[in-house]
C-alpha positions, 0 to 999 in steps of 0.5 A: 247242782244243774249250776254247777254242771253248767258251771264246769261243762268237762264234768264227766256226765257218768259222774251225775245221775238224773231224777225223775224231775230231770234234775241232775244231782253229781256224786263227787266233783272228777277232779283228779283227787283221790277220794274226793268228798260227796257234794250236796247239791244247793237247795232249790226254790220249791216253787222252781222245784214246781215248775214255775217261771221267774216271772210266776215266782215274782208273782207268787212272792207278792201275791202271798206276801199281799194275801198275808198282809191283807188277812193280818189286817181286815180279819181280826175286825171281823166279827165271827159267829159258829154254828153246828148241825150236830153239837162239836165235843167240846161244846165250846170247840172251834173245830173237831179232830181228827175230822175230814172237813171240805170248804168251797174255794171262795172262803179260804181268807176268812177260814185262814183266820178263824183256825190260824195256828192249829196245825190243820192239813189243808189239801192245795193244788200244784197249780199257780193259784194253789201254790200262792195260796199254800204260802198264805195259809202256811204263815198262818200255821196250816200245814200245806199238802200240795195235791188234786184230782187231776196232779199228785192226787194219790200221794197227797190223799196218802199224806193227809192220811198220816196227818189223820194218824196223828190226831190232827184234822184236814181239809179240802178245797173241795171244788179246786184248783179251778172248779167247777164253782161249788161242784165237790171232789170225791178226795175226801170220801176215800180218804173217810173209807181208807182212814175210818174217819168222819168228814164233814162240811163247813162254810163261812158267809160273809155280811159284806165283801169284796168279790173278786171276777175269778172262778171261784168268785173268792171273797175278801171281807171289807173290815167290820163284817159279819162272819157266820160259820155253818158246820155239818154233821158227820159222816163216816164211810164204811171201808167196804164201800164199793164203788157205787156207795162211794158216790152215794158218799159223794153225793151226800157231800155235795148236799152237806156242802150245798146245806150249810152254804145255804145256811150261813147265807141266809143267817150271816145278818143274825150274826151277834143275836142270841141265835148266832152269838160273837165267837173271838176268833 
């Protein structure tokens, strides 16, 4: 509608009203026509609606479109392998709901594809590394909550709540949108005592990977490599937790989260022994 304001610089500014994102939205065209119909305005590009530059916005197009494509062709080489702290219901389960899981940054490509297509929630930040990855994962089926600690936190951690409600399972990027490298959020231990749900912690070591000089140093499998996933027992919050229990909760998460990173780590080279069997993924 910003367009056709410009479009038509005599349209009475009475007639348009500002939102909060300072984009204005017109009632009705002021044209001297008795009842005039209501105009819509055009939808706008969610990553315009963001805040982002044209540039960003070229940038963000290739990067997902490359992550996809890139995802689509090295991770069914991949040969995966699951691991569980505590036995997952069903045994032969990939994943349980509804559960609050958190990962470190650096394994979202292998996790893409391990728990493609399954409709879980994943939290991402608003940020431009968030919003490329939001558009990675939402090929593969995931459902994109757009949300940190530090932008859209509370409204996020709400929507995560009400994809808990309907029985499917969410996780967190936990030391995102840009670190400290391993170092936890508390998002997913209020979420855990405002839902009554439980959370846990999973990782995904790689035997052979790319490392890339970024933050989180984000892995990229070279085809044919190992992959182990560790997966914590849970934990559930009590709703009462006042403030100090809530970062003894944190704390826990952090160990749950250092435990099974060291884990998969250490086993990743076992991966298709009897111990650590090949899992399709």
């Amino acid at each position: 509608m910003w367009g056709i304001w410009r479009r038509n610089p005599r349209l009475p500014v009475s007639s348009c009203w500002f939102s909060s994102s300072r984009v204005p939205t017109c009632s009705r065209y002021n044209n001297g026509v008795n009842a005039p119909p209501a105009v819509t305005a055009p939808a706008q590009d969610s990553s315009e609606q963001r805040g982002f530059t044209l540039r960003q916005r070229i940038l963000l197009w290739f990067i997902s479109s490359a992550g996809y494509l890139a995802i689509r062709l090295i991770c069914p080489t991949l040969r995966y392998s699951i691991s569980w702290e505590e036995p997952p219901s069903p045994p032969d389960a990939v994943f349980e709901k509804p559960v609050i899981y958190s990962f470190w940054h650096r394994s979202v490509f292998p996790a893409a594809w391990m728990w493609r297509k399954l409709g879980i929630a994943v939290m991402v930040s608003r940020s431009f590394d968030g919003e490329y990855i939001a558009r990675i994962i939402e090929k593969f089926g995931f459902v994109a909550v757009r949300g940190s600690s530090s932008r859209g936190g509370s409204e996020a951690l709400r929507e995560m709540k009400g994809e808990l409600e309907k029985g499917a399972a969410v996780a967190f990027t936990i030391d995102g949108p840009r670190g400290p490298k391993y170092v936890a959020k508390p998002g997913p231990v209020l979420l855990a005592r405002a839902s009554g749900l439980p959370m846990a912690a999973f990782y995904v070591a790689l035997s052979d990977a790319w490392v890339l000089r970024t933050w989180d140093e984000l892995m990229i499998p070279k085809p044919f490599s190992k992959a182990l996933v560790r997966v914590s027992s849970k934990v559930y919050v009590p709703a009462q937790a006042d403030e100090t229990q809530i970062r003894d909760f944190h704390g826990l998460l952090q160990q749950a989260l250092e435990r099974v990173t060291g884990f998969a780590e250490e086993n990743v080279a076992r991966v298709g022994t009897e111990d650590f069997p090949f899992r399709k993924a």
